[in-house]
C-alpha positions, 0 to 999 in steps of 0.5 A, a space after each residue: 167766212 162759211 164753209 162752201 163748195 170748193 167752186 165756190 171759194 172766196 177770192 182770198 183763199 190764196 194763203 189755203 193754196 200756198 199751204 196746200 203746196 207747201 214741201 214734204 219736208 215742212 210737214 215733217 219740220 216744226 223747228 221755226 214754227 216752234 221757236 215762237 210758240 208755247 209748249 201746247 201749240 207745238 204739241 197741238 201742230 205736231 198732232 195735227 201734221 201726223 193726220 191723213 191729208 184729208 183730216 190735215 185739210 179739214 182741219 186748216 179749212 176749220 182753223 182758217 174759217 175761225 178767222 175774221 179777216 178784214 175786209 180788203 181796202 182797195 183803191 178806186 181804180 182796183 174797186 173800178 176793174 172789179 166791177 168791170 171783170 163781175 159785169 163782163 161775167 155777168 153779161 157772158 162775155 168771159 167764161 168762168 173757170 171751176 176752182 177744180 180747174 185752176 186747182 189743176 192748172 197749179 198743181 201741174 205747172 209746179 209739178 214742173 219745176 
């Protein structure tokens, strides 16, 4: 995957938001991360959680890019409704929604709960 505009984030970023949202405490806590790691890995995540969030972002956009994730295998009928949704996109007969937007729209209704 490529670094691109943040409107035009592929589908599977979904893992980069759940991240995004995660709890003050877990910034602070490595203790299960820990327990399954070497020394260096804890060292390298305690450095990175001490970061400014903007340098924490960059730094798990850069690590996520380093993955090759595997193409989904989705069945025939999800593979048909795909294909639907990207023709009703490009026919205008739905409007697209910036990710800023959906951003938003999360972030409020978690603050929320």
């Amino acid at each position: 995957m490529t670094s691109g505009t943040a409107s035009h984030r592929p589908a599977f970023v979904e893992p980069r938001i759940a991240l995004a949202f995660r709890s003050p405490v877990a910034a602070t806590t490595t203790t299960a991360y820990a327990s399954w790691v070497t020394s260096t890995a804890k060292k390298i995540l305690d450095e990175a959680l001490a970061l400014p969030d903007d340098e924490r972002a960059a730094l798990m956009e850069a690590l996520s890019d380093s993955f090759d994730p595997e193409p989904a295998q989705l069945s025939p009928e999800w593979k048909a409704e795909v294909q639907s949704r990207i023709a009703q996109v490009e026919r205008g007969e739905v409007e697209t929604v910036p990710w800023e937007q959906v951003e938003a729209r999360i972030r409020q209704t978690l603050d929320r709960k």
